[in-house]
DOVONU-409362 format. One record per atom (N, C-alpha, C): z, y, x. Coordinates in steps of 0.001 Angstrom, whole numbers, plus 500000, padded with zeros to 6 digits. Layout:
! residues N
ZYX
...
***
This chain:
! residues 306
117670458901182488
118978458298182741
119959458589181594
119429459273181125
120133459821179718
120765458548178534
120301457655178715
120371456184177707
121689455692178482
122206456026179571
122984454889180530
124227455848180147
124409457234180514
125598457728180254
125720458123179057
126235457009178106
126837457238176451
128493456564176601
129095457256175287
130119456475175055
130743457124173775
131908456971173500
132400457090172024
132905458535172225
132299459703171271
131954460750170945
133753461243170246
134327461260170671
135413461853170041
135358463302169203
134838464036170031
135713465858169905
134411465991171289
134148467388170865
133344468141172258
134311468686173159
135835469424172355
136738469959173224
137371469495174517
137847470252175152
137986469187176449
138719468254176690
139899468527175513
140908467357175635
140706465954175150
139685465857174607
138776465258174026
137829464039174921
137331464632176105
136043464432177050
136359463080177482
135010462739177508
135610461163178916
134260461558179781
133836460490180878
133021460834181759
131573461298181507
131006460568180534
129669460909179855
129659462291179226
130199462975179283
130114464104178216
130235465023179076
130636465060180550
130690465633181725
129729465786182818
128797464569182667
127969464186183886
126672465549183409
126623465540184776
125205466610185273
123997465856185788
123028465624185254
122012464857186144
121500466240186963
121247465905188172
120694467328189362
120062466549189920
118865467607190870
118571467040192027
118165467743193292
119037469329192942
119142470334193522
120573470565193888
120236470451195526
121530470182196421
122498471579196422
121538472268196328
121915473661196071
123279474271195149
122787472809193949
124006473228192796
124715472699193239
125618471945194171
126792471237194717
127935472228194649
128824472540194240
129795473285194455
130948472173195054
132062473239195910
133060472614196597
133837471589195440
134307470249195642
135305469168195423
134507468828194106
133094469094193758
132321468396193113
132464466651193491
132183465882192634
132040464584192452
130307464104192464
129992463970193528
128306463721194051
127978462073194138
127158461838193124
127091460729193134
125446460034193177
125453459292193841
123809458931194382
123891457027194396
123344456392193534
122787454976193287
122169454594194501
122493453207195034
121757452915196192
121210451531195583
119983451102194801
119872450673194338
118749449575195325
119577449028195987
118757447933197224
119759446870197781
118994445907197868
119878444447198625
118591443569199303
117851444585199932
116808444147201392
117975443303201964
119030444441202356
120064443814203536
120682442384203241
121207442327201484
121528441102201411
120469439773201391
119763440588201013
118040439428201592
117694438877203115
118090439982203984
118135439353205169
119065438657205560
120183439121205256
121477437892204984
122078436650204738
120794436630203931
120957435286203236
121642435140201731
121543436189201320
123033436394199965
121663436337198751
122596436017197598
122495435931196852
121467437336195940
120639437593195634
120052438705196015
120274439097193868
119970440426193779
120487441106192401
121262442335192619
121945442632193421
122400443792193742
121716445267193926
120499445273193712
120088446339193480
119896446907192081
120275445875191472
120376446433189790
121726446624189220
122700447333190354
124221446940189781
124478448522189647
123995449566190685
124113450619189835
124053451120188532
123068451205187869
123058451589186682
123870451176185542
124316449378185720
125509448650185344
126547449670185214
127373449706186311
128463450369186885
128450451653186090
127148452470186404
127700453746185291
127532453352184012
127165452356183622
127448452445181898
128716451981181870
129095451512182632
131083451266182801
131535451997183233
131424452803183620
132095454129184083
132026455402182617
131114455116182119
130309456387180976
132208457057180250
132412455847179510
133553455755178169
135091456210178872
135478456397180074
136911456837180640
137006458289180259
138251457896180216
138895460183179780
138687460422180764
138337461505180731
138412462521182039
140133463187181657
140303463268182986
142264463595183102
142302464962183822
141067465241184506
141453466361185457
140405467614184490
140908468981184144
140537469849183579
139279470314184487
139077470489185898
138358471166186400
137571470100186577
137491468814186805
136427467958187068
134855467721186794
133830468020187758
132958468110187689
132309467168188415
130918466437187615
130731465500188310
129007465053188189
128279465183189480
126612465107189496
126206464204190002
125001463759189051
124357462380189313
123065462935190016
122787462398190731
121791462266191578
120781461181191886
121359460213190760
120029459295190569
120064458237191306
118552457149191506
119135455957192364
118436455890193535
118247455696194981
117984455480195696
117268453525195733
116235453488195951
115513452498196100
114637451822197751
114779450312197232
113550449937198402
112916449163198316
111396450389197399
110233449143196864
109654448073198139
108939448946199409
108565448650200548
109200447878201820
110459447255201455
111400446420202603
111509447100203767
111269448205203364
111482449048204817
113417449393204619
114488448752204996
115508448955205029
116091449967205468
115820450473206960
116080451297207679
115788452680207484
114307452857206754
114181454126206414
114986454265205086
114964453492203903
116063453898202882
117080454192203170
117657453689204185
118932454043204794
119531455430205513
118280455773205965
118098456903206254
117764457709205118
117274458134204007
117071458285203229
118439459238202352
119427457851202202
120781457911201799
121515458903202913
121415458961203839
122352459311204869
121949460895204690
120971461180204536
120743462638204963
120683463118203177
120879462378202320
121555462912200715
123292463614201015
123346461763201837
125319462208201834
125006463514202320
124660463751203624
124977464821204614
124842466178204004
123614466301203219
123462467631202399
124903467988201453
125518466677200735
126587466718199641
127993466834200614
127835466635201365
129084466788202011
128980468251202848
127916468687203089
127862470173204197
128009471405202997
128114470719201417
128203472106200576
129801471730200169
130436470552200784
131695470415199879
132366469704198687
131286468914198495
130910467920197797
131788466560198102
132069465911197093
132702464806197587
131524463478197356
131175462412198222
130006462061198152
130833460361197503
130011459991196650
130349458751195936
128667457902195746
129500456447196001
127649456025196189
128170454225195635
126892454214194656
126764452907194077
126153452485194388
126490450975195001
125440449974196020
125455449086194773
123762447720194979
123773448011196132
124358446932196792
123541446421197976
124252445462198812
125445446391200008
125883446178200856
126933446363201399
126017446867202921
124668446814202971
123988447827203596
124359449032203781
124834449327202572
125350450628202183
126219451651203400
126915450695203564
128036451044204487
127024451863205859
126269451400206605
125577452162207863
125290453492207055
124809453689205855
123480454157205643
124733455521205245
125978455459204399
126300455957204148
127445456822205194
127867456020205856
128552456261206984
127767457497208228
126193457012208245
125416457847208617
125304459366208515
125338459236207284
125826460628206274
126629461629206895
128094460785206826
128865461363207056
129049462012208420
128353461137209121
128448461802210567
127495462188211359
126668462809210429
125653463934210252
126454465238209968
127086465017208673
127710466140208187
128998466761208726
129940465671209744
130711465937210722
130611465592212126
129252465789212722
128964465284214210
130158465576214831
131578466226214998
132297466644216051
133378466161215312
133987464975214371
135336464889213840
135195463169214116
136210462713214042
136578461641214143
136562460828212677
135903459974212468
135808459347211164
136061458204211018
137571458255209950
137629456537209656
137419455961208784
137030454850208879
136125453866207835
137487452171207117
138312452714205893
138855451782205344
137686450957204579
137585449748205069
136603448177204828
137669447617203528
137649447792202368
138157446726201655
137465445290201703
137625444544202154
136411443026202236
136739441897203233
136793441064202254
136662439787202813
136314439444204380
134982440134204446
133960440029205708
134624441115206707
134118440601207803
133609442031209393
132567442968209326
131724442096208569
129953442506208588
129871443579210160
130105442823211214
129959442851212578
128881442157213058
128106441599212437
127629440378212511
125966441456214023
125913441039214794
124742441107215479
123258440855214918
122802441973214790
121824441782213706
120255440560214238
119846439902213705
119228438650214033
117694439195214644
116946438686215811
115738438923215981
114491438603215110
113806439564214703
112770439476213660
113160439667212420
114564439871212405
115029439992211106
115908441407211062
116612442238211798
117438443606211967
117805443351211362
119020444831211112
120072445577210396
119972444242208883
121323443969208249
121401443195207404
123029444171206150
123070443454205374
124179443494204607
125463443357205439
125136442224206319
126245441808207674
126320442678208703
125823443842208959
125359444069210375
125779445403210266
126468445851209306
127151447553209255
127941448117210913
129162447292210734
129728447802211954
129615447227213219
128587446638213497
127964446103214400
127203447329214979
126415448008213888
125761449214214172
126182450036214614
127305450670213424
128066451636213966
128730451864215086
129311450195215619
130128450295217013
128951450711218162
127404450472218038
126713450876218954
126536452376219030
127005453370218478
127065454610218249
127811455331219246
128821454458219210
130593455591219869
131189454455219477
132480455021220069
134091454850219402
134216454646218005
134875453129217349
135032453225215799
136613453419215481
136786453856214283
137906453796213971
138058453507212329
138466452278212346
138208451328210980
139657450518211211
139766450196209633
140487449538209311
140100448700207990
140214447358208282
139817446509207428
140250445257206387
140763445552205414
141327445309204757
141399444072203592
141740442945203954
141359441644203000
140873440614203606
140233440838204671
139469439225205933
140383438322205229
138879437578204994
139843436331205362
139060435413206384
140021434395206450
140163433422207826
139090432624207424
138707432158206489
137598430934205942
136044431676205134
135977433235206196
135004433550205623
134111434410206847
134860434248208249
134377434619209371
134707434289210662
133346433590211260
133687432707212843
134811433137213527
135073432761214296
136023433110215562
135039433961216333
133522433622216479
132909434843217107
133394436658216371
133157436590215014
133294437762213995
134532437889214654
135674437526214627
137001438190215275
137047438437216578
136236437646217270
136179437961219149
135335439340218857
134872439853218069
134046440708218469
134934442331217601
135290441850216261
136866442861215877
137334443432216317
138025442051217784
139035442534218997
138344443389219516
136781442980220591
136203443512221132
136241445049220399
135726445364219766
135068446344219255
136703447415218578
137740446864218785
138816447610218269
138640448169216697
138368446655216150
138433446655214757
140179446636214556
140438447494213671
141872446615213082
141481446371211995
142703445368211375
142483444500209935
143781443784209104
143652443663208210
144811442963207692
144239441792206808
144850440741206730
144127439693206340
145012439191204952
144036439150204094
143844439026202930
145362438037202599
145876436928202905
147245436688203112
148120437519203209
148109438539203806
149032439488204076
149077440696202769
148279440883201697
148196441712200788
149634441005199667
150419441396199720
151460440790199057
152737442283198527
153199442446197450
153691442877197315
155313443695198240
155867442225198773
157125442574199399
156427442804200969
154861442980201105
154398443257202505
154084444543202631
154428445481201363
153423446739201065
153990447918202314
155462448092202584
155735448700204048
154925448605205129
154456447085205694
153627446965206497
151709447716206381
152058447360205411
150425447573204826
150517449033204945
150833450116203963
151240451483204478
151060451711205475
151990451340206799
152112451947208104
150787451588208404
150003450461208386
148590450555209173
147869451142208773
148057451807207282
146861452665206468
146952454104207199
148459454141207117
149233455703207801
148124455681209231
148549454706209898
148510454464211217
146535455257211383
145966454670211144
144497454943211042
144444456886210479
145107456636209044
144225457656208808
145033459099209388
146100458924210259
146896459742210707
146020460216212370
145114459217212838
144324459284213937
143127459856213895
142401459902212445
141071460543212456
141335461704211297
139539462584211527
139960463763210594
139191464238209418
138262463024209235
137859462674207385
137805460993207553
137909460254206472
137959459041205943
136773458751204631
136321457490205390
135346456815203977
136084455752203681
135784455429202601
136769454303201912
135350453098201273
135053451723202126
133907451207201052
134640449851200706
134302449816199462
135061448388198817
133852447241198288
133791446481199304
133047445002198830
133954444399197800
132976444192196656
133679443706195158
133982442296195675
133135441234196996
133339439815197080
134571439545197657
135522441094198068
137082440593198343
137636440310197423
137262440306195992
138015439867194967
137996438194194660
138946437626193840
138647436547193343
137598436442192208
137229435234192343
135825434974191423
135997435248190120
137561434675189789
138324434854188399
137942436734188247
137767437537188847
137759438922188165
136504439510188834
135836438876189857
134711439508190031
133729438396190498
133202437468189285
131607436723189412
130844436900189822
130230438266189795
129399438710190105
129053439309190594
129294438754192318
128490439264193811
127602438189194187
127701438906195845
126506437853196602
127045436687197443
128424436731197249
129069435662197865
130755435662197120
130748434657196484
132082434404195184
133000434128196221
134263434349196065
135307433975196540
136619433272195782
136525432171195845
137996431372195314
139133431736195514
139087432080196677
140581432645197211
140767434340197550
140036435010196906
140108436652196535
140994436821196706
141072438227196776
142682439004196296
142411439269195046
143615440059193987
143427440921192827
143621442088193001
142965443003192078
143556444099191448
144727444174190732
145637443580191436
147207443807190866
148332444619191355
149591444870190894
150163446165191697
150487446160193133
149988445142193623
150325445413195313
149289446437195415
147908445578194705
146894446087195742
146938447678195215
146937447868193735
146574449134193058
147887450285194145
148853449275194505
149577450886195058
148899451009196345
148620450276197297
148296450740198570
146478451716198273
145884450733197382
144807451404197101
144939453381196528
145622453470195563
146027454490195115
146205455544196527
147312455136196933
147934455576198287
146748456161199374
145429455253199664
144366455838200357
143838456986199741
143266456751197691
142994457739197354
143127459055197723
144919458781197338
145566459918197371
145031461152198892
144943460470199735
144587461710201434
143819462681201005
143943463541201367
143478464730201498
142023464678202471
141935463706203117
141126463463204378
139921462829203684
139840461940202699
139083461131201993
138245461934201197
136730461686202065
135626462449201640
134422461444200958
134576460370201214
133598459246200632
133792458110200337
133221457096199116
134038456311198668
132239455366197866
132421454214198489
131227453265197537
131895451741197153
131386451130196422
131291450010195890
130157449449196269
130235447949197015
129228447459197254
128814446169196658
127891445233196441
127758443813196614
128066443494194891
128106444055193863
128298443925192363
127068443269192277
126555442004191469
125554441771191207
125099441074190065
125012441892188987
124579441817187714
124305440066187141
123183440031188161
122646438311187410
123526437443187517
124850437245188507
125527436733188381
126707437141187754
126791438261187038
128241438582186657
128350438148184981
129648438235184754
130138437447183628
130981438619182634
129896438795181494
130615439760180572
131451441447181446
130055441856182497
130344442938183075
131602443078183993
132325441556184336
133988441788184559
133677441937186165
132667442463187114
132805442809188388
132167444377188085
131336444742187354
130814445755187047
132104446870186719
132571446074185957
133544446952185404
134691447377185632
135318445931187034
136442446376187603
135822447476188631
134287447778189453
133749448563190083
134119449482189336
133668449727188400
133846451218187670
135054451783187765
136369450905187851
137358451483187306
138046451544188339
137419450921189606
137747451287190732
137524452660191328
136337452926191275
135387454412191167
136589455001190002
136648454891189020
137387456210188355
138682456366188617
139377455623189475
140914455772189820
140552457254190718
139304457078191752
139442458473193012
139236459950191346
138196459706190389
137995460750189538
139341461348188768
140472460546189213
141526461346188185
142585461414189194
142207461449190058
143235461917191472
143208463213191778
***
């Protein structure tokens, strides 16, 4: 993996450093030290295959960290371990998933902050899993940046999908999510009868507007003031096509990465509560001069200099 994390060699000193010159490849859970940066490739889109999506997303990890490699590092103590990619030669979905879940759980029971490159948007069960392994007795909320519900009832003969995350999860327990970007022309009236049902909240992608950012706040407050760690997963296909080409389902009418979104986004960073954080649905064969790869990355390095 050594070929993927390069970048422009300034100075060895630290003031000097950007992310490549920092990274640890491990694969000994052991070395995890507390508010480490744990990072594990989920390098599969079975789920978006059963889906129906556009399939390539399992080659977007390794992308992503060569866009990630070249950023300063800002924080003096920052430490940060790769752990490689998670795969699924055999279409066995469910066990990779499992797979992932009991990585998070080890990285999070030493203190670890767990970061994961999808990857179809599977991700979300597998990683979520993790987490509540590693906190069976806390309340965990799940901020959805995305377009979608991915509520979707998973299909007979076909299971668990890219669509079918919190569908799962709601069969577990009690959820507590908040979902951020829906839009109206990208999920049935069943997907929202079932939101309601299931005590999804959401804010819809219309509503991401600068002079709306009070509102937006209080529902972020609102959630993460109710539970007592937070995952944060961001589907790149809530963006517009103009800045992110390359997923498994383009969107015309995206949101941006502009200062509405960067402050409320920032603002989640910022919690103290926020223990996990992925990028999902980036997908190489369709992307254009790295510009979904790379807004991923730089999405991922906003939590590294927090």
């Amino acid at each position: 993996m050594n070929n993927i994390w390069q970048g422009r060699l300034d100075g060895e000193e630290p003031l000097f450093h950007r992310v490549f010159q920092r990274i640890k490849e491990e694969n000994n859970y052991e070395n995890i030290s507390k508010n480490d940066f744990v990072l594990h490739g989920f390098a599969v889109d079975e789920g978006v295959k059963r889906n129906k999506g556009r399939e390539g997303a399992k080659d977007a990890p390794d992308v992503i960290r060569k866009n990630m490699a070249n950023f300063p590092v800002i924080l003096p103590d920052f430490s940060f371990l790769d752990f490689g990619n998670i795969s699924c030669d055999d279409q066995n979905l469910e066990s990779t998933q499992d797979n992932l879940a009991e990585k998070v759980s080890k990285t999070l029971q030493k203190g670890g902050k767990s970061l994961v490159l999808g990857g179809g948007h599977e991700v979300t069960y597998a990683h979520y899993s993790g987490i509540r392994k590693a906190f069976p007795d806390k309340k965990i909320g799940i901020i959805n940046i995305d377009a979608h519900f991915d509520n979707r009832q998973p299909e007979n003969g076909v299971g668990a999908s890219s669509g079918t995350g919190f569908w799962q999860i709601v069969q577990e327990g009690e959820i507590y999510s908040l979902h951020i970007g829906i839009q109206r022309n990208s999920n049935t009236l069943k997907l929202f009868d079932a939101a309601h049902q299931f005590g999804m909240k959401y804010i819809l992608a219309d509503e991401l507007f600068f002079e709306n950012l009070p509102s937006v706040y209080q529902r972020i407050d609102d959630l993460l003031d109710e539970v007592d760690v937070v995952y944060l997963t961001i589907c790149m296909d809530v963006f517009n096509a103009s800045i992110a080409p390359g997923v498994s389902a383009s969107a015309y009418n995206g949101i941006f990465a502009d200062a509405a979104f960067m402050h409320f986004y920032r603002h989640i960073l910022k919690n103290q509560k926020l223990v996990a954080l992925d990028v999902a649905e980036v997908n190489p064969s369709y992307d254009i001069q790295d510009r979904t790869a790379r807004l991923a990355a730089s999405l991922v390095n906003e939590w590294l200099m927090i």
